[in-house]
C-alpha positions as CSV (number, residue, x, y, z in Angstrom):
1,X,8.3,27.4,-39.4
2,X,6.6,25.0,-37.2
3,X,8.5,22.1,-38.9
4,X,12.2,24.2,-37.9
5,X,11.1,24.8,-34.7
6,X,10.7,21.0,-34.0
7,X,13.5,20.1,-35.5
8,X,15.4,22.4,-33.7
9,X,13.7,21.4,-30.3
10,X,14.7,17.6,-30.7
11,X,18.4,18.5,-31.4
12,X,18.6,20.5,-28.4
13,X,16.9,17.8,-26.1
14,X,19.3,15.3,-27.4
15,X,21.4,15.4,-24.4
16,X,18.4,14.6,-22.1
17,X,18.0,11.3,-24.1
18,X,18.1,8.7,-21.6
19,X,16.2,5.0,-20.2
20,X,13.9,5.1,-23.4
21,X,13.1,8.9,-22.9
22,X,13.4,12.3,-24.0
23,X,12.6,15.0,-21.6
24,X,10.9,12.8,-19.0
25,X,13.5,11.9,-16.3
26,X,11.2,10.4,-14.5
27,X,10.7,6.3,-14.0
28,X,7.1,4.8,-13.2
29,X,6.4,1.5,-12.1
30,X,2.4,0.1,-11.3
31,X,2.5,-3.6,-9.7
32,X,2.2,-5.4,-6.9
33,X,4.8,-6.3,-3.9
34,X,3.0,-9.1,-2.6
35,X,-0.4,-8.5,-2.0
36,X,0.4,-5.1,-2.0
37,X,-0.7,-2.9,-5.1
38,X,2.3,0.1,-5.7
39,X,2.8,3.0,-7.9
40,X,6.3,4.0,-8.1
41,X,8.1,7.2,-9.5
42,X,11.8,7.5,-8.9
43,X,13.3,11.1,-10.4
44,X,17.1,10.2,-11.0
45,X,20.2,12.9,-10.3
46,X,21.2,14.8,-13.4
47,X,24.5,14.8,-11.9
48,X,26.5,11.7,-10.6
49,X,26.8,11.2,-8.0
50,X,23.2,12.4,-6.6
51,X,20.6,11.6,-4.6
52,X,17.5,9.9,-6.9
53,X,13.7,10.9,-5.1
54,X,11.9,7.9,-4.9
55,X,8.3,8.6,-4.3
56,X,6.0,5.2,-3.4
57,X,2.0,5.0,-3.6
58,X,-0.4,2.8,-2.0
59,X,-3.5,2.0,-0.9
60,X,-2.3,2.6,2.5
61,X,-3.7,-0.8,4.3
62,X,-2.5,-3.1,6.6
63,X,1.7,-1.4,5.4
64,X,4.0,-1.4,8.5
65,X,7.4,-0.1,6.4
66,X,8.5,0.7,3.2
67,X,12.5,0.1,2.5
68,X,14.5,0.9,-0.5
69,X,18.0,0.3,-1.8
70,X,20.0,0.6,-4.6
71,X,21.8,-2.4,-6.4
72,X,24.5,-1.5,-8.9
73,X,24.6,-3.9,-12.2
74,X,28.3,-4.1,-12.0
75,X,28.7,-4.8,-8.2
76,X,25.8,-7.5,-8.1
77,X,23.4,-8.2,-5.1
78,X,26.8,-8.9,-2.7
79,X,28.2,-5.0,-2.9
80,X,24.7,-3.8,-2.1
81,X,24.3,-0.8,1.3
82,X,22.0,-1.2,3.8
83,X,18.2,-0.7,3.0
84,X,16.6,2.9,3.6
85,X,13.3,3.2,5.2
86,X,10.5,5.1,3.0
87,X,8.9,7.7,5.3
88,X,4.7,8.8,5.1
89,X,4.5,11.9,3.4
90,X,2.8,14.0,6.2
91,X,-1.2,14.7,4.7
92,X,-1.0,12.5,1.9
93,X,-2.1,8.4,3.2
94,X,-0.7,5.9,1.3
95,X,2.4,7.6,0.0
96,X,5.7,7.7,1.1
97,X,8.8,9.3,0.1
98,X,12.7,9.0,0.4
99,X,16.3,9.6,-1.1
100,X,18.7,7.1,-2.5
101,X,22.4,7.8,-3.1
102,X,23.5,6.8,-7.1
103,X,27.3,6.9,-6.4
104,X,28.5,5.8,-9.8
105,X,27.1,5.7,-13.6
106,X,25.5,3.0,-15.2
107,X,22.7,1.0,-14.6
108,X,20.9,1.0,-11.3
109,X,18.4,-0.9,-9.8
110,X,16.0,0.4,-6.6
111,X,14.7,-2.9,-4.9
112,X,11.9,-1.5,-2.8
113,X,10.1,-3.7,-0.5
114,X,7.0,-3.4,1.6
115,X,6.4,-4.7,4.9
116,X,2.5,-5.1,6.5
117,X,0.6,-7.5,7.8
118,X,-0.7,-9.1,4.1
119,X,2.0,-11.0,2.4
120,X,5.0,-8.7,1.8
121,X,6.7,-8.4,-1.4
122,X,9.4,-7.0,-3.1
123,X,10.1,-5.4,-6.7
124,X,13.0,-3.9,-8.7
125,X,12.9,-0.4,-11.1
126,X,15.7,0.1,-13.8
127,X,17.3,3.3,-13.2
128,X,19.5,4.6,-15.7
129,X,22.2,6.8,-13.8
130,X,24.2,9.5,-16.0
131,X,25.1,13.0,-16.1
132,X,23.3,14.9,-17.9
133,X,24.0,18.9,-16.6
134,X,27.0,20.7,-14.8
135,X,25.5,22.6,-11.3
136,X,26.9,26.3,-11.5
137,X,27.4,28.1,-8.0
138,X,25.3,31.0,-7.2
139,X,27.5,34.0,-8.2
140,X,26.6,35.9,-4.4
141,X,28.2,32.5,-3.4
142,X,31.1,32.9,-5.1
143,X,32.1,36.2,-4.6
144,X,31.6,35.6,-0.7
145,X,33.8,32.6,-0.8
146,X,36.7,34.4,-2.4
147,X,36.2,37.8,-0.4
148,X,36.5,34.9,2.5
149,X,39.5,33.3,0.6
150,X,41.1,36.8,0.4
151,X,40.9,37.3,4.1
152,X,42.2,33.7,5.0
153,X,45.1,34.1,3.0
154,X,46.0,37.7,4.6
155,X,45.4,36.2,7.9
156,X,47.9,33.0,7.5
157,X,50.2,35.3,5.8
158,X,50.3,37.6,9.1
159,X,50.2,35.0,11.1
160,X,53.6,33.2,9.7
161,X,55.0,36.8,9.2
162,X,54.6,37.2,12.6
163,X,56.0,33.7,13.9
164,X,59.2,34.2,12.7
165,X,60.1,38.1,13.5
166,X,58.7,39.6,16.3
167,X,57.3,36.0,18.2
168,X,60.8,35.8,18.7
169,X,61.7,38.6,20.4
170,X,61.8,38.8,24.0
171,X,58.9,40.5,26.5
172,X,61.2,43.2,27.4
173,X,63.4,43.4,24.2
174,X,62.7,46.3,21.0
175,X,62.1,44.9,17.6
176,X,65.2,45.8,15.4
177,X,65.5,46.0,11.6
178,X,66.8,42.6,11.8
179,X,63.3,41.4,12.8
180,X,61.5,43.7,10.5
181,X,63.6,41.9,7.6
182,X,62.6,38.6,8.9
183,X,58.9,39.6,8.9
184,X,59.1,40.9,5.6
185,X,60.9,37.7,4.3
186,X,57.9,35.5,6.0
187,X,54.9,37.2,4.3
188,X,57.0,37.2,1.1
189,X,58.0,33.5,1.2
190,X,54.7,32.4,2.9
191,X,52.4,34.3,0.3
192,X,54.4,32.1,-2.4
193,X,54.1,28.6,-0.9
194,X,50.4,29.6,0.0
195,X,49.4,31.3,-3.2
196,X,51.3,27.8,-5.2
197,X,49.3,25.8,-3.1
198,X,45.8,27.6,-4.0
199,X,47.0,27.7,-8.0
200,X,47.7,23.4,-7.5
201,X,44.4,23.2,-6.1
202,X,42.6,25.3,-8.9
203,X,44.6,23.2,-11.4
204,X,43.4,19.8,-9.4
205,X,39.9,21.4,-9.8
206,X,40.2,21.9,-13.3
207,X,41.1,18.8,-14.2
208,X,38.1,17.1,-12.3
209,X,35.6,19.9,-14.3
210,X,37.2,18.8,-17.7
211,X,37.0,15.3,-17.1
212,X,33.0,15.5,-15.5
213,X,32.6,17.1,-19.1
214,X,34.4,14.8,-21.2
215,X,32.5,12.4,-19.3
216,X,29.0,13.7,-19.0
217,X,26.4,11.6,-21.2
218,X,26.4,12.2,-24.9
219,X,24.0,10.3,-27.3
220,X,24.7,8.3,-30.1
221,X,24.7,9.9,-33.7
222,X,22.5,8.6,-36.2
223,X,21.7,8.9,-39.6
224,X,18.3,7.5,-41.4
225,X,18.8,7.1,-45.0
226,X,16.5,5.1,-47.4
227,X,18.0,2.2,-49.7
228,X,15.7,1.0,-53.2
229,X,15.8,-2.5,-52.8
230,X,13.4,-4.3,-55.5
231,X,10.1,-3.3,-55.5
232,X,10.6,-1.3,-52.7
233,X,12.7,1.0,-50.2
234,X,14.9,-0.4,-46.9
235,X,15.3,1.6,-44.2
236,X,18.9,2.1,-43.2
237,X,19.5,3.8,-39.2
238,X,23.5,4.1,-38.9
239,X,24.9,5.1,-35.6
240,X,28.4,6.7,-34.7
241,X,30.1,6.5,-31.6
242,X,33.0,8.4,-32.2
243,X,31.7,10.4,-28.9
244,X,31.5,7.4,-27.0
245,X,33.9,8.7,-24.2
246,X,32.7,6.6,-21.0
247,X,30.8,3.9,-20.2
248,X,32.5,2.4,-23.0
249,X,31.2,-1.3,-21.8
250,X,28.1,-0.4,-20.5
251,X,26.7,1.3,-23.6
252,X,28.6,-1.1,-26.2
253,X,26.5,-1.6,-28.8
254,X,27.5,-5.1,-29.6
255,X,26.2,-6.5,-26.6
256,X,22.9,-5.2,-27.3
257,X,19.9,-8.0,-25.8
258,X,16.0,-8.2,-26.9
259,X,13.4,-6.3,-25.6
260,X,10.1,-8.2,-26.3
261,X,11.6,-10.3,-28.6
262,X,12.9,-6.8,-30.3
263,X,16.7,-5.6,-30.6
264,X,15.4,-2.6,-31.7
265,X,12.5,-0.3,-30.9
266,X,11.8,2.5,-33.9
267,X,9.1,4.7,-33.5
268,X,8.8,7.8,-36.3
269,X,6.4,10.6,-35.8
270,X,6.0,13.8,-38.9
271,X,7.1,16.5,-37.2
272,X,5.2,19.5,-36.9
273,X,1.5,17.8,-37.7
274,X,2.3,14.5,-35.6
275,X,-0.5,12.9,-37.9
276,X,1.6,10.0,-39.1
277,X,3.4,7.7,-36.6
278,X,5.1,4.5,-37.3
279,X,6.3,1.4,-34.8
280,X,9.2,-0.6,-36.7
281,X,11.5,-3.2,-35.4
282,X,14.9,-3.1,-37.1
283,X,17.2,-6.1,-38.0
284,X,20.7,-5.9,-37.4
285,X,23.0,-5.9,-40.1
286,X,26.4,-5.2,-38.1
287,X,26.8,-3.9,-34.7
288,X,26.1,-0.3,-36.1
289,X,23.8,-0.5,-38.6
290,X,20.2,-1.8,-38.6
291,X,17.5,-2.2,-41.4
292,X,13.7,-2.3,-41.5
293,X,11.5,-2.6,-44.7
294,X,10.0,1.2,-45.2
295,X,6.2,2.0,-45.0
296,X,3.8,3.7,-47.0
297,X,4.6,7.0,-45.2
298,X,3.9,11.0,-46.8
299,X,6.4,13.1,-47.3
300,X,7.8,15.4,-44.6
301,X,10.5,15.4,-41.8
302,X,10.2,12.7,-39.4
303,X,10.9,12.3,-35.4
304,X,12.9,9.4,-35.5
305,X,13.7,7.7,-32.0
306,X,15.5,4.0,-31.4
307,X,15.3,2.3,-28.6
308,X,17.8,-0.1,-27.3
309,X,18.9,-2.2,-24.2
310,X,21.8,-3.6,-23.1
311,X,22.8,-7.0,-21.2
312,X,24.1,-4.4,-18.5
313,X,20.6,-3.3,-18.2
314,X,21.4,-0.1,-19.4
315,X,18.7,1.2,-22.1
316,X,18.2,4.2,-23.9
317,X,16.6,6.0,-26.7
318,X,18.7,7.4,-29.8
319,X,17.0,9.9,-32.0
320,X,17.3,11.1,-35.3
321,X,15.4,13.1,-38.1
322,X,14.6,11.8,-41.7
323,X,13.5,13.2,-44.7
324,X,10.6,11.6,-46.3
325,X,10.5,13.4,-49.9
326,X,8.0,13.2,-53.0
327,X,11.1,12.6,-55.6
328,X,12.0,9.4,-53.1
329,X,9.6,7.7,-51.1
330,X,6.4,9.4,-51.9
331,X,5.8,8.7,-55.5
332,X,7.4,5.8,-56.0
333,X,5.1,3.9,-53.8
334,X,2.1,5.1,-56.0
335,X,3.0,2.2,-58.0
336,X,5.4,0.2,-55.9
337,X,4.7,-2.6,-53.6
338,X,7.1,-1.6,-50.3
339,X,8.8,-4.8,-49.5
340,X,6.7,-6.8,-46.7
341,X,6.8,-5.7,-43.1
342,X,8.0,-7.0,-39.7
343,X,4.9,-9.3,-38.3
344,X,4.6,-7.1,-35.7
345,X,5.2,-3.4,-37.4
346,X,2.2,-1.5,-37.2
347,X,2.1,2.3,-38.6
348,X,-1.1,4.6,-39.1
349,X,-2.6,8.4,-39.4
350,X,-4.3,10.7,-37.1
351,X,-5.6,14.5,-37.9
352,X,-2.8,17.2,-37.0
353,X,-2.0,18.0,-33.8
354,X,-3.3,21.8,-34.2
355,X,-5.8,23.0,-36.5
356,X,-3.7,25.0,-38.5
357,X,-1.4,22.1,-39.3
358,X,-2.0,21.5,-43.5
359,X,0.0,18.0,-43.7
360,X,-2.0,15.7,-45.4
361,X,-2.0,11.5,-44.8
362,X,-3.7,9.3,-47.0
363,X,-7.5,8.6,-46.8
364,X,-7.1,4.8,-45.6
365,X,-5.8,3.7,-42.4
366,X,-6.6,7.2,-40.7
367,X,-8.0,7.1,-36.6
368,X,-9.3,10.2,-35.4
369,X,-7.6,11.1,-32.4
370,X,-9.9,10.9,-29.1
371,X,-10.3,12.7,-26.0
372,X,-10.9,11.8,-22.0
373,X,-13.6,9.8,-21.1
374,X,-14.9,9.6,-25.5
375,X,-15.1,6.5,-26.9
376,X,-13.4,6.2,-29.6
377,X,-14.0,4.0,-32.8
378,X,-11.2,1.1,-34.0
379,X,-10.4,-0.1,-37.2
380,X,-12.1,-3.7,-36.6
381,X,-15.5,-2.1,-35.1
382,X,-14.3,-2.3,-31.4
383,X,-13.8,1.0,-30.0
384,X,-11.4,2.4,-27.0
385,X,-12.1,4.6,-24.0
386,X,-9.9,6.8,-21.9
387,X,-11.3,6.2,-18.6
388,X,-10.4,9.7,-17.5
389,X,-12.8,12.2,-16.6
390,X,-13.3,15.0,-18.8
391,X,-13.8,17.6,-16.6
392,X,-10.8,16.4,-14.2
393,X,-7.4,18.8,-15.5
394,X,-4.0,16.5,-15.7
395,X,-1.7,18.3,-13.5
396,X,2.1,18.3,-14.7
397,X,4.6,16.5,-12.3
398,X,1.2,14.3,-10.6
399,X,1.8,10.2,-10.8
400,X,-1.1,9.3,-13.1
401,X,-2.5,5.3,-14.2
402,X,-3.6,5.9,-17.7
403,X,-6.3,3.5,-18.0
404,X,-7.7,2.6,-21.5
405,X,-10.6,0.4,-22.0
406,X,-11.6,-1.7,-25.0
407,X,-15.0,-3.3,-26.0
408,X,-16.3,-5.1,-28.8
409,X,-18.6,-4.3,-31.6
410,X,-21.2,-5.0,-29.5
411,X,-20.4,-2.6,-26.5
412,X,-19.1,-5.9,-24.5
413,X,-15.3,-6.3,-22.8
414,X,-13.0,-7.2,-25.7
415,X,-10.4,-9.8,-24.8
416,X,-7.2,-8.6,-25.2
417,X,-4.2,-10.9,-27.1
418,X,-0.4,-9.7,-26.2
419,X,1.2,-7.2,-28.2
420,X,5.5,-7.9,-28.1
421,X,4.8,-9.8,-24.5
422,X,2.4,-6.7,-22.8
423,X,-1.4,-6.1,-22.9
424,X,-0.4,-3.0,-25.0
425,X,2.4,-0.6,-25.4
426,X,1.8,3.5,-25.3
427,X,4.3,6.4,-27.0
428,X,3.4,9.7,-26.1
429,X,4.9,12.6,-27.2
430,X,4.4,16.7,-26.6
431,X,3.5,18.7,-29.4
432,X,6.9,20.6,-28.9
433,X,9.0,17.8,-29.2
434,X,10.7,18.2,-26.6
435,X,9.4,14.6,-24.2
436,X,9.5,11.6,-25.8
437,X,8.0,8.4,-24.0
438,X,7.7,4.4,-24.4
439,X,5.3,3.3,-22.3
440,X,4.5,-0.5,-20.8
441,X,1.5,-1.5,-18.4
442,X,3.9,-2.2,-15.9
443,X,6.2,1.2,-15.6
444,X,8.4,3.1,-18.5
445,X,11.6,0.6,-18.1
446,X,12.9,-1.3,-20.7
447,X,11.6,-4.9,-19.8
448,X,15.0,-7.0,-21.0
449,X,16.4,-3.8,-18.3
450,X,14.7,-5.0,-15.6
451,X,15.1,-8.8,-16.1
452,X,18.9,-8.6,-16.0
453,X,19.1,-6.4,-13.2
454,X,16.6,-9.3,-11.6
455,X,19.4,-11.5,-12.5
456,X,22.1,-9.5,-10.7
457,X,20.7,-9.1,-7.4
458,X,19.5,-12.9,-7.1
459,X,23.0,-13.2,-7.8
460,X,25.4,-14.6,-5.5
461,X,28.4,-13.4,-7.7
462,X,30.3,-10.7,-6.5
463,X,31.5,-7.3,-9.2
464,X,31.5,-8.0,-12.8
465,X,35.0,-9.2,-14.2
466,X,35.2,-6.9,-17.5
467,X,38.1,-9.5,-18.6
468,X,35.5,-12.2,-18.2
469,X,33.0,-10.9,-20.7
470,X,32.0,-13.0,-23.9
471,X,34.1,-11.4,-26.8
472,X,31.5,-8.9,-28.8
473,X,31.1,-10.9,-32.1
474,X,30.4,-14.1,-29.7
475,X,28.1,-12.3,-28.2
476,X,26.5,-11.0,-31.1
477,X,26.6,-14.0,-32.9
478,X,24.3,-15.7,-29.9
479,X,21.8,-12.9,-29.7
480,X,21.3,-13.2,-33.6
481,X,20.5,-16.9,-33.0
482,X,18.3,-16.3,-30.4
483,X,16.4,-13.9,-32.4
484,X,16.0,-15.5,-34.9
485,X,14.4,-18.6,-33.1
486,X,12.1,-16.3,-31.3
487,X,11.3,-15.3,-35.2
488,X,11.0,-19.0,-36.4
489,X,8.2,-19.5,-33.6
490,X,4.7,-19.1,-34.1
491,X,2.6,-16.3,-32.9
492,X,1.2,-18.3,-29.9
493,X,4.6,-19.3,-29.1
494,X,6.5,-16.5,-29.1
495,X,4.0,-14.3,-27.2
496,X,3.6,-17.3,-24.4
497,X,7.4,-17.2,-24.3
498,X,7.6,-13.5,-24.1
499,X,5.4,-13.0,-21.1
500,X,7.2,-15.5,-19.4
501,X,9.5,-13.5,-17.6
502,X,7.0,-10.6,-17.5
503,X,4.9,-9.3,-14.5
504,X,1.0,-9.2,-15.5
505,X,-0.6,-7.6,-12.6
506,X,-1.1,-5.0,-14.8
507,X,-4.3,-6.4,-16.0
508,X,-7.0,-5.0,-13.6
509,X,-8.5,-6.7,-11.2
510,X,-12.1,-5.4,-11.8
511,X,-11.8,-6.2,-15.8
512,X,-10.9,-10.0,-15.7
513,X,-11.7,-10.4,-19.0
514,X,-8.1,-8.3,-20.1
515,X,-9.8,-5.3,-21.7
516,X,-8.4,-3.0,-19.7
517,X,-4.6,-1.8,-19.9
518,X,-2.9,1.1,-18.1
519,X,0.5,3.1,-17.9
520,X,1.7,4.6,-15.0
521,X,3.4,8.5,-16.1
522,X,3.5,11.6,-15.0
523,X,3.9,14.5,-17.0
524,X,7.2,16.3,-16.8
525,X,5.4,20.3,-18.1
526,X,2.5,21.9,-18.8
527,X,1.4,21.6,-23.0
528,X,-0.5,19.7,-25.2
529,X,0.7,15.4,-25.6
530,X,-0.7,13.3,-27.7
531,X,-0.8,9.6,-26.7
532,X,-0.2,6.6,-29.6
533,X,-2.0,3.7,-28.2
534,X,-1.3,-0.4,-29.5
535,X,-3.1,-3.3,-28.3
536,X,-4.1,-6.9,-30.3
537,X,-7.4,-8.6,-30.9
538,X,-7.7,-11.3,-33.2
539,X,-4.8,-11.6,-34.0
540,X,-4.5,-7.6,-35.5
541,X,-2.8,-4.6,-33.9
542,X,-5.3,-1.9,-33.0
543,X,-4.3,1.4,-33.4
544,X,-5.6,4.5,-31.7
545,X,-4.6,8.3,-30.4
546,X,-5.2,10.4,-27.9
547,X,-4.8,14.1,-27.2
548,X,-4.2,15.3,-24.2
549,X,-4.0,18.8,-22.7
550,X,-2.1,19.2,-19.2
551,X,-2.1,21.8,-17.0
């Protein structure tokens, strides 16, 4: 029952799916503006267009002003409004709030800049702006607007009835049956034009409601199937986007671009249990279908989310479910080899979420899932610490920086190697299904997101031509070759070119020795998460879990 439940939870959320989430609107960002250290979380509109809260955190020091603005991916730095000024929260030092006008769909970037007395700075947050709900008027509202309506009408009516009859008649004259006629005729004729006017208006109304819902944001359709190929099973996620109604360039999926080297991001989670969870990276075989080599996973129904980015910026997560059953996968690999994984796939097995989960994972590979403030035992002897209190409740809707700690079998800082281009990436997920996150040390944006909205605003180019664009299979056809030279490199090289373009303040400034990783989030409700945890050290991806319980 648990298993339906989830199931039906994901399909409901599917509208919400958005930026690389699921049910957690909210974007994070930890760095620094200059010498300034900054948390960021910016709550888009669910309607566009809307006004996005942008709420800042610092340390408070030495900050005169905090501005913000918002920089449109198709109108480049040049069609860019004025700044807004941030303003203090009143009681709370260090953090300041504002509102930002999204005017349009698409991909959005908030360049926020503080001002002090240190070395100011500046830094940009992907916002993906999109529709996601339809506001309904209060029904009190309504009915007092058309009682009002009602008594405008009757009193322009009057009014015109009134102009032409008995206006007319003189101060000392007697209103006659001819003006009585004439009175009649001008509420009759009046009423007409004004009541044809108010059904054109209704109709113009309509028209804008049915296109805001033929326009509101739909997600892709996809459909997981496994494929026997040798001694072993391929992974096969096709998409639809016969729904595909606007946005049409923005979301295209042939102009898809690499996140951390990646076109594609798959994470799969059992349902129900949560004990198994999987990180694949996808090939593409044509612009709507992509394959990855399957893993040793138990049967059950599988979580399936996809995330993907755009060279507009614009990112987001498509989801899917996926049987994993014992006449398929299951037994077969009991005495097939699965054909060999991406370098950088990882996938592993926890306990169930809840006691009374019975889903069973194989006996190797299994982490027991840790808790605030426990250290908890790795694979390779090192172990991994939440450094959260465990006597300190997580509060729902509170900006938190998830800090996680590594040290060696010896009880000393391990160093850390990169992981994709990051010091570690996080998923965390509520045992509900319904919030789905990816996680980076530096926010929960899409990295390749926030490198071409860099692009646009140090761009002296004014809006983007459409007609200009590279065709889509030219397009394609260069990404391929660029992945594929980023897959021809060596370990060293690719991960030296991958945090290139990356910001690494993340690394804290108390643990030089890059032990220590954190992820800004705040979570959306009240429930119990569990938080999937990667990092490298010699040269192996370490695995762990956390649960988490939030108030």
């Amino acid at each position: 029952m648990k298993k339906i439940f989830l199931y039906a939870a994901i399909v409901c959320l599917v509208p919400l799916t958005m930026d690389a989430h699921i049910g957690s609107p909210g974007v994070t960002f930890e760095g620094k503006a200059g010498d300034y250290p900054v948390m960021v979380l910016i709550n888009p509109p669910d309607v566009i267009p809307g006004t996005a809260t942008v709420d800042i955190f610092t340390d408070g020091r030495d900050i005169n002003t905090i501005w913000a603005k918002p920089v449109f991916w198709f109108a480049g730095g040049g069609g860019t409004p004025q700044a807004d000024e941030m303003k203090p929260v009143p009681g709370e030092p260090g953090h300041y709030r504002g509102l930002i006008w999204l005017m349009d769909a698409g991909t959005w970037a908030i360049e926020i800049e503080v001002k002090g007395n240190a070395k100011s700075g500046m830094v940009i947050v992907p916002v993906m702006a999109i529709s996601t709900s339809q506001k309904k008027m209060d029904a009190s509202l309504g009915w007092t607007l058309f009682a009002l309506g009602v008594l405008l009408v009757v009193l322009m009516v009057t009014i015109i009835s009134v102009s032409v009859s008995d206006s007319l008649v003189r101060p000392d004259g007697v209103a006659g049956g001819d003006l009585r006629r004439k009175r009649l005729w001008g509420a009759a004729i009046s009423a007409v034009v004004i009541i044809s006017l108010l059904y054109g208006g209704k109709s113009w109304w309509s028209g804008l409601a049915n296109d805001y819902q033929r326009y509101m944001y739909r997600p892709f359709k996809a459909n997981t199937t496994m494929v026997r190929k040798g001694d072993g099973y391929v992974l096969n996620f096709s998409l639809d986007t016969a729904r595909l109604t606007n946005l049409t360039f923005t979301r295209n999926l042939s102009y898809i671009i690499p996140d951390h080297g990646k076109l594609m991001h798959m994470f799969m989670v059992r349902s129900g249990s949560m004990d198994v969870f999987a990180h694949l990276h996808p090939k593409r075989k044509d612009s709507l279908t992509f394959v990855a080599p399957m893993p040793r996973l138990p049967e059950g129904k599988y979580l399936v989310f996809a995330d993907v980015t755009r060279m507009s910026g614009f990112s987001e997560t498509i989801p899917d479910t996926f049987d994993v059953s014992p006449s398929g996968n299951n037994v077969a690999f009991a005495s097939l080899d699965s054909i060999a994984l991406d370098p950088d796939d990882t996938y592993f097995f926890t306990n169930p979420i809840t006691p009374e989960a019975t889903a069973k994972v194989p006996e190797d590979n299994v982490i027991i899932c840790g808790k605030p403030g426990i250290r908890l035992p790795l694979a390779d002897g090192s172990t991994i610490t939440w450094e959260h209190s465990p006597v300190t409740p997580l509060i729902s809707n509170t900006l938190y920086s998830l800090k996680f700690n590594l040290q060696d079998e010896n009880g000393k800082p391990a160093l850390l190697e990169p992981y994709l281009g990051m010091a570690g990436h996080a998923v965390i997920m509520k045992a509900d299904g319904s919030v789905f996150i990816h996680l980076h040390p530096v926010g929960s944006y899409s990295m390749a997101s926030q490198q071409a909205l860099l692009t646009r605003v140090e761009s002296a180019t004014g809006p983007i031509n459409l007609d200009r664009m590279p065709r889509s299979t030219a397009f394609m056809d260069s990404i391929d070759h660029t992945v594929a030279r980023l897959n021809a490199m060596t370990v060293v090289e690719r991960e030296k070119l991958l945090m290139g373009n990356m910001n690494h303040d993340q690394f804290d400034p108390t643990h030089p020795e890059h032990s220590m990783v954190s992820f800004p989030y705040s979570f959306p409700s009240a429930g119990h998460y569990r938080i999937w945890i990667q990092m490298k050290r010699n040269g192996k991806i370490l695995n762990s879990a956390f649960d988490a319980d939030v108030q």
